[in-house]
N, C-alpha and C positions, 0 to 999 in steps of 0.2 A: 539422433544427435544429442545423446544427453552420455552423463559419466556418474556415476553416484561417490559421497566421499563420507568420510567422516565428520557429525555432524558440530559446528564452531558455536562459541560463545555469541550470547547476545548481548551488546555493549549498550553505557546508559549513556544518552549525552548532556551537554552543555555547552554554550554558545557566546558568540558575542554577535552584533546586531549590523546587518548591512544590506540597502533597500533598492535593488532595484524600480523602477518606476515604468507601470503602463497598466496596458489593459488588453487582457488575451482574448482570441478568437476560438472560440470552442471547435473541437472535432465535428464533422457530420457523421452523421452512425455510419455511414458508408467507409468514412476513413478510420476502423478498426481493423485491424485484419489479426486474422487467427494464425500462428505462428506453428503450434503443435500440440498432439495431445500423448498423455502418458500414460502410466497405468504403475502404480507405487508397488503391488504386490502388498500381501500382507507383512502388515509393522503390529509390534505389541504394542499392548498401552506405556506410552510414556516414551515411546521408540521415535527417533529423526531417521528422515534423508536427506542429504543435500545433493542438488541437481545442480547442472548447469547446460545453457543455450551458448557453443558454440558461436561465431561469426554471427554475431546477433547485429547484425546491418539492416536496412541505412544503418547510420549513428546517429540519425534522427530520432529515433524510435526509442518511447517511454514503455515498460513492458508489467501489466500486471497477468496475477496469477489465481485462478480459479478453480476449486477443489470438488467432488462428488462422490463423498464418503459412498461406503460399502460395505455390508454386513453386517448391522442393527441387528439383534435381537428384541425379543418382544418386552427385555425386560433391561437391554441398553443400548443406548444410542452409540453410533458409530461416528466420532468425532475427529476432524482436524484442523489445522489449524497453521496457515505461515508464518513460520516466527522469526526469519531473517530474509531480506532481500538486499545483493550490491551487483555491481556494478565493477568489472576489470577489464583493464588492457593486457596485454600480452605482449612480451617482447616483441617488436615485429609487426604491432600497431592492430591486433587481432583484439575486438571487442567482445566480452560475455558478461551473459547475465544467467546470477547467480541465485539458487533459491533454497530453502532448507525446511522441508514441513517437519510439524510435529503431530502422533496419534494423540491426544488429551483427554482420549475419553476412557473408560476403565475395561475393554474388553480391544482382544485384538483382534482389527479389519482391514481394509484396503481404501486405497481415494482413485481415483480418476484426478488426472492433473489438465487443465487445461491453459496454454500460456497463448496473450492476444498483447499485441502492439497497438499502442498509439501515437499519432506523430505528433510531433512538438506544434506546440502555436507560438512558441518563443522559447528561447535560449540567451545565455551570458556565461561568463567565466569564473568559475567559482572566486579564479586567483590560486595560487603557490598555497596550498595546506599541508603542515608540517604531518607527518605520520601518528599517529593517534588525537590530531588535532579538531576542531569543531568549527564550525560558521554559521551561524543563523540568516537566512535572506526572508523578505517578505516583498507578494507581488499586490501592489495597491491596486485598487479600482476592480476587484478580482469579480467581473461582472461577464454575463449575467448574472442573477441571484444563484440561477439553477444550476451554475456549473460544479463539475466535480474535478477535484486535481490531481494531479499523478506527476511522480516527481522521479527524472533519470538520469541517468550522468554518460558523457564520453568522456574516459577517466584519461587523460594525455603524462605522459611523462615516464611509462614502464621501463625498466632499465634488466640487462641479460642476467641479470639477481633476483629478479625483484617484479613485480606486477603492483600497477598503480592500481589503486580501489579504493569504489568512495559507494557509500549508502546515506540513506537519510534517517534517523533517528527518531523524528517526532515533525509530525503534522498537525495544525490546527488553524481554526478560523477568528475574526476577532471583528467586532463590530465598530468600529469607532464611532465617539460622539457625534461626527457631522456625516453620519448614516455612510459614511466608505465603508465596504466589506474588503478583509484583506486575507491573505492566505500566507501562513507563515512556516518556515520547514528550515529542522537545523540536520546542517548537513555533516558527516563521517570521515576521513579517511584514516581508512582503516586498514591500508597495509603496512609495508615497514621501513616504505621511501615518501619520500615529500614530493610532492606533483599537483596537476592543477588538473580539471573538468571542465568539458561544456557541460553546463546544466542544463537540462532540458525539461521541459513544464509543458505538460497535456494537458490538455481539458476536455471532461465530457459535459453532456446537458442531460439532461434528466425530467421528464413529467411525473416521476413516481416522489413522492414527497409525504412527511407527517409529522406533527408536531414533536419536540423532543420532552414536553412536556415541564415546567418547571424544575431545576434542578441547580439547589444551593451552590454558592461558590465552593469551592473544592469538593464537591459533590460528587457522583455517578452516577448512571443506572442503565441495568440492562434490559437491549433489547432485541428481537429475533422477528426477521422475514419468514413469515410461512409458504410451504410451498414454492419454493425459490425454483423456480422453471424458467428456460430449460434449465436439464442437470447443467449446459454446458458454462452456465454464464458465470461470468464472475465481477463482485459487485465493486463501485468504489462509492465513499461515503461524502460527502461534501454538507455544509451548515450555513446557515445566513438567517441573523435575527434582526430585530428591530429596535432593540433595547442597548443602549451606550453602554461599549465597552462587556458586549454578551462575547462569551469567548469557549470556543468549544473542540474538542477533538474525539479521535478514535480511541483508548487505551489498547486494544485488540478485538480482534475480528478472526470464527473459523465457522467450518460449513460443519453440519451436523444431516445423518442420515436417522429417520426414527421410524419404529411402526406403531403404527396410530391403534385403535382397538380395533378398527373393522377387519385388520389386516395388509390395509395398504401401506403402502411405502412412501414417507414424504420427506423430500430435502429443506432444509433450515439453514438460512445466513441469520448468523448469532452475533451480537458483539457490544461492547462495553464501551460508554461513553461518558464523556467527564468535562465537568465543568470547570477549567481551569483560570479563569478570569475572577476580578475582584469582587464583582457582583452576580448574586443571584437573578437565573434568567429561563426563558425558554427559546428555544429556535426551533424552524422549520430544517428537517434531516432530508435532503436529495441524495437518492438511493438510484445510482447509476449501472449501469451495465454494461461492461467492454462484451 
């Protein structure tokens, strides 16, 4: 159930600020479910695909995507990387989700794709977003500490022209002074009609956790899971500090296949993270697994 296309630009965004208010119920590891697995075929370096999941129903369901490159040599790693995910209706009220990898490493390999659903613990209405327009939402009390978030849309409003579509652009975490953890994501649409979403917001929980280590305001730095087993998982990243006004996100995140010197073969979740708040901080990083 997939189509391959040409692969789309990736859009920067910008926002204006509007908050819903609660506190969500994490997934149980039982409520993941595995949707489908793929197989890319060999991509050159620098090469896209873009897939899509068909009647992607319920329209409950938040959908992330998990990769397990193929093909390292002894002398380069076999790299990829998701560089676009949304979200469309189809005339006719038919829901898909949409995904577009990229090879980013310098030799040409293959990945394994693996796509799992999680269902919402809450939802709201984006509201009427004009076609290339933005909206930033943030979910207060974003507790437990250990949850990880995932953010999906039922995009409403496709017209016999036109497919409604909406994506999220940037994710991040934000400490406030009177110790609320909150979770913040500006949202897309990004077709070529104005229409509105149910938003949907997953959460997982996580025991795997480490520090993110001090990292200046407007800062970076990377870092990589070794031995990321199974091949088949795929991670999502979620932050919670203790320091007023610690504020942290993903920049990018892709899976890396390498061989070690003995000869074996080991998978790596890679990915860059940034400190986008007005103070220097450290946080603890929950590394989840759909």
């Amino acid at each position: 159930m997939k189509k391959l296309f040409g692969a789309l630009a990736l859009v920067v965004a910008a926002g204006a600020l509007t908050a819903p208010v609660a506190s969500a119920a994490p997934a149980a590891a039982g409520d993941v479910q595995t949707q489908a697995a793929f197989y890319s075929g060999t991509i050159a370096a620098g090469g896209t695909q873009t897939w899509h999941w068909n009647n992607a129903n319920p329209h409950t369901t938040s959908y992330v995507v998990g990769l397990s490159p193929k093909g390292a040599s002894t002398t380069a790693d076999c790299q990829f990387e998701v560089i676009k995910t949304w979200y469309a209706q189809q005339y006719g009220g038919e829901r898909e989700f949409w995904w577009t990898i990229k090879n980013v490493g310098g030799i040409a390999c293959a990945t394994d794709i693996n796509l799992y659903g999680l269902p919402k613990t809450a939802s709201w209405s984006s509201g009427g977003i004009d076609s290339n327009g933005y909206k930033t939402f943030h979910w207060n009390n974003a507790n437990p500490a250990n949850a990880t978030y995932v953010v999906g849309f039922a995009p409403n409003g496709a017209t016999n022209s036109a497919a409604c579509q909406f994506e999220t652009t940037r994710e991040w975490y934000v400490e406030q002074p009177g110790g609320e953890r909150e979770f913040y994501f500006t949202v897309h649409n990004l077709g070529s009609i104005a229409c509105t979403a149910e938003v949907l917001l997953s959460a997982k929980t996580t025991n795997t956790s480490f520090s993110t280590g001090y990292v200046p305001s407007g800062g970076s730095a990377g870092k990589t899971w070794n031995n990321a087993n199974p091949l088949t998982a795929a991670y999502v990243v979620g932050f919670s500090s203790v320091t007023p006004n610690c504020q942290f996100e993903v920049l990018r995140s892709w899976y890396a296949q390498r061989i070690n010197s003995t000869g074996s073969t080991e998978r790596e979740f890679r990915h860059t993270i940034h400190n986008g708040g007005p103070v220097g901080c450290a946080a603890t990083e929950y590394l989840a697994t759909a």
